[in-house]
C-alpha positions, -999 to +999 in steps of 0.1 A: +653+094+754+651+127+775+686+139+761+688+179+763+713+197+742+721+225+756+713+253+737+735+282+718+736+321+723+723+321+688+692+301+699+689+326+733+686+357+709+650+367+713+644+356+750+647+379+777+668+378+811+645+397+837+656+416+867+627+427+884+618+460+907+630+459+943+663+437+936+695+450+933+731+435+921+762+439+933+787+430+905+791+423+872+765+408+846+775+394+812+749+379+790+744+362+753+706+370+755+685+403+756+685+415+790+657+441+811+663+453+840+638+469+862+656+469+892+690+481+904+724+471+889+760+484+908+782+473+887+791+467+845+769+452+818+778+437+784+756+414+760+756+409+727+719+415+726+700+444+738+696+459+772+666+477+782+663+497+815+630+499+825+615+534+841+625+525+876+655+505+867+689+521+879+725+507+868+758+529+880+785+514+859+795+502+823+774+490+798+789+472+764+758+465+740+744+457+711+714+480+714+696+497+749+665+517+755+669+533+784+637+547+805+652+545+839+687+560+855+721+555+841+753+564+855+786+557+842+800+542+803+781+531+778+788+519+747+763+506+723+773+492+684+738+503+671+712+525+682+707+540+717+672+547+726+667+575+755+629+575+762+614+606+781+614+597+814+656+590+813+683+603+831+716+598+820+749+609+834+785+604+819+802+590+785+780+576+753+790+557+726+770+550+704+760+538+662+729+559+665+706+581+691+675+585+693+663+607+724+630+618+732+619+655+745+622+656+783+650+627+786+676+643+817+706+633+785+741+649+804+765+632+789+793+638+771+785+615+733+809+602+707+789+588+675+809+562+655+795+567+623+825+550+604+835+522+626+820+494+645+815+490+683+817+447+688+824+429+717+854+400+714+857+364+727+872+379+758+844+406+765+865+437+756+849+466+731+871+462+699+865+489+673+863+474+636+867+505+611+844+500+580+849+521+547 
């Protein structure tokens, strides 16, 4: 009668994981869902979905994604299979990877940035970035 059936990633897609100001994490985070995180993250990120970092949001390690806006700080990886949004108020330090970038006047971008025009950035089974070339 009150049977719940757990639901899949697919279903999750749309709702969002919420991290809020004053908490920080220590470790790793891996999620199906879209993900924002207004407070502080120490450690690596990868979703399938979308990560936004919110203006006083703070991570210092690696991000795999599928898409991020980013209006807070970032130090470290990142790697993102579509588009990269850098608002104004960013700061970002260290490697990009992204489909596409988008970066808005004012955005602290100092970081070395490898488009992937011709290929595919997608995460596996086991949570590793696997590059799919596409012609």
């Amino acid at each position: 009668m009150f049977d719940k059936k757990t639901k899949s990633y697919t279903e999750l897609l749309g709702k969002t994981n919420r991290i809020v100001e004053g908490t920080t994490i220590k470790g790793d985070i891996i999620s199906q869902a879209d993900f924002r995180l207004d407070g502080e993250l120490i450690g690596n990120f990868q979703s399938k979905g979308k990560i936004v970092i919110g203006p006083a949001g703070s991570v210092t390690g690696d991000i795999i994604c599928k898409n991020a806006d980013i209006e807070g700080k970032f130090n470290g990886k990142i790697q993102v299979a579509e588009i990269l949004n850098v608002k104004h108020k960013a700061i970002i330090h260290g490697e990009v990877t992204v489909g596409k970038l988008s970066v808005e006047p004012g955005a602290d971008f100092s970081a070395s940035c490898t488009m992937k025009t011709n290929s595919k950035i997608s995460i596996s089974n086991d949570g590793q970035p696997k590059s799919e070339e596409t012609n």
